[in-house]
C-alpha positions as CSV (number, residue, x, y, z in Angstrom):
1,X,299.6,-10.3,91.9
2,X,303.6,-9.2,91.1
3,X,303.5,-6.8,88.1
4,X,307.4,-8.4,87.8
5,X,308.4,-9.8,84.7
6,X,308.9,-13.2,84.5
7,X,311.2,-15.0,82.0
8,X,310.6,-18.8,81.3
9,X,313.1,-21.0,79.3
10,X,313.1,-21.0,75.4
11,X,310.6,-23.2,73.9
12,X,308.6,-23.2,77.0
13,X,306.2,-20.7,75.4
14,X,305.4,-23.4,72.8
15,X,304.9,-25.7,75.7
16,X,302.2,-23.1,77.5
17,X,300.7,-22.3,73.7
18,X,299.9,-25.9,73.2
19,X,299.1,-26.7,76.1
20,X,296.1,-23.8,76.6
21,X,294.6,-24.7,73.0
22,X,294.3,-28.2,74.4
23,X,292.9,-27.1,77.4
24,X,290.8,-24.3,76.3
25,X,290.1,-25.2,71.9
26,X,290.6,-23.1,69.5
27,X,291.3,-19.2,71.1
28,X,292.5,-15.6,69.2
29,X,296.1,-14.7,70.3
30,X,295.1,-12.3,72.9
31,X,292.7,-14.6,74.5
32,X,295.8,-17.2,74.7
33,X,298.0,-15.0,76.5
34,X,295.9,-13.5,78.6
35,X,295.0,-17.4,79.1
36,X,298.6,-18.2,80.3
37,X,298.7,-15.1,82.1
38,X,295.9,-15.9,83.8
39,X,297.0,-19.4,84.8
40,X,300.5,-18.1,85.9
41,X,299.5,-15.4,87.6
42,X,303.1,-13.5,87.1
43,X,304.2,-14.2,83.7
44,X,303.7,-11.3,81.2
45,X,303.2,-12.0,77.5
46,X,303.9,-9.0,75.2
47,X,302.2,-9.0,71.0
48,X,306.6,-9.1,70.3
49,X,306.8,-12.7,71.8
50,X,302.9,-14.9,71.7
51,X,302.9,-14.1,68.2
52,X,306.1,-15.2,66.7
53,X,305.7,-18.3,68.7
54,X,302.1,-19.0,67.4
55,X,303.9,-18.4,63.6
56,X,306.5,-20.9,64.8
57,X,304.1,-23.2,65.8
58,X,301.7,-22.7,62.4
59,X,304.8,-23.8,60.2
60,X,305.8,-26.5,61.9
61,X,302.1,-28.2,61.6
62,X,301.5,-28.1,65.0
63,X,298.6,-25.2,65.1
64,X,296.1,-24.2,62.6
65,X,294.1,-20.8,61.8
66,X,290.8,-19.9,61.1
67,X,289.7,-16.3,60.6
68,X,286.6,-15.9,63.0
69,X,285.0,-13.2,65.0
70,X,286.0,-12.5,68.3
71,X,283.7,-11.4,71.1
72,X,284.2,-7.7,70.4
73,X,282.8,-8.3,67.1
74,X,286.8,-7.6,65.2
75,X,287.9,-10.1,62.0
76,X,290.8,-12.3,64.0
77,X,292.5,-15.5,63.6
78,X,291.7,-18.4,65.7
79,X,294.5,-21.1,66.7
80,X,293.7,-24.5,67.4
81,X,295.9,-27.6,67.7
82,X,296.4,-29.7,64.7
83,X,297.1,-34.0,65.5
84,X,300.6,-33.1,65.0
85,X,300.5,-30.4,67.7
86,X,298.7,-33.0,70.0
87,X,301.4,-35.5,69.5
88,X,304.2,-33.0,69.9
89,X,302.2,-31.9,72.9
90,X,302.8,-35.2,74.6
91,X,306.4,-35.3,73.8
92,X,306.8,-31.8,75.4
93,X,305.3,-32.5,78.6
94,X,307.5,-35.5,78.2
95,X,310.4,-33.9,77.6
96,X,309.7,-31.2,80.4
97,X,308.8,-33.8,83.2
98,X,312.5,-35.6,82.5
99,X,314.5,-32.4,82.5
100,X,312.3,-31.1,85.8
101,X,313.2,-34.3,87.5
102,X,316.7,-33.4,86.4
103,X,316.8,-30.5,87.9
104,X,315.3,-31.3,90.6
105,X,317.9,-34.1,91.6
106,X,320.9,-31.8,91.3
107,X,319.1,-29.2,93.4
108,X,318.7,-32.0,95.9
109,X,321.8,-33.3,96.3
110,X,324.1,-32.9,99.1
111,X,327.9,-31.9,98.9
């Protein structure tokens, strides 16, 4: 596994958020990043960027939070997608399959 840092497009991280608490239900923010992490195996998410994202993603409706106990036994918030986050979800993937497919097209093309 590369120890390089990887850098994804803005709003991606939104994309990977929902995406994992769709996957996985409702998870702490450490156990989501280490979650994408984990499924990536090269990105790198620091405390500075998964939880401004999951704030981001708690105003706009998409996630809620539940204060819970985490396996260790510590008082932490839980995220979990809200019907709104699922919807957005769908429009995301959308969104990321069209501009993929883009790409993709103009990385094909011959001069």
């Amino acid at each position: 596994m590369s120890t390089q840092k990887s850098e994804v497009p803005y709003g991606t991280l939104d994309l990977l958020v929902l995406k994992t608490l769709d996957t996985m239900g409702p998870l702490h923010g450490y156990g989501i990043a280490r979650r994408i992490e984990q499924v990536s195996e090269t990105l790198r998410l620091s405390q500075g960027s998964i939880y401004p994202a999951l704030m981001r993603l708690e105003q706009q409706g998409w996630i809620r939070t539940e204060w819970g106990v985490s396996e260790t036994n510590r008082k932490v918030k839980f995220y979990a997608l809200t019907r709104a986050g699922t919807k957005q979800l769908g429009e995301a993937v959308k969104q990321w399959q069209n501009t993929t497919a883009l790409v993709a097209r103009f990385l094909e093309a011959k001069p």
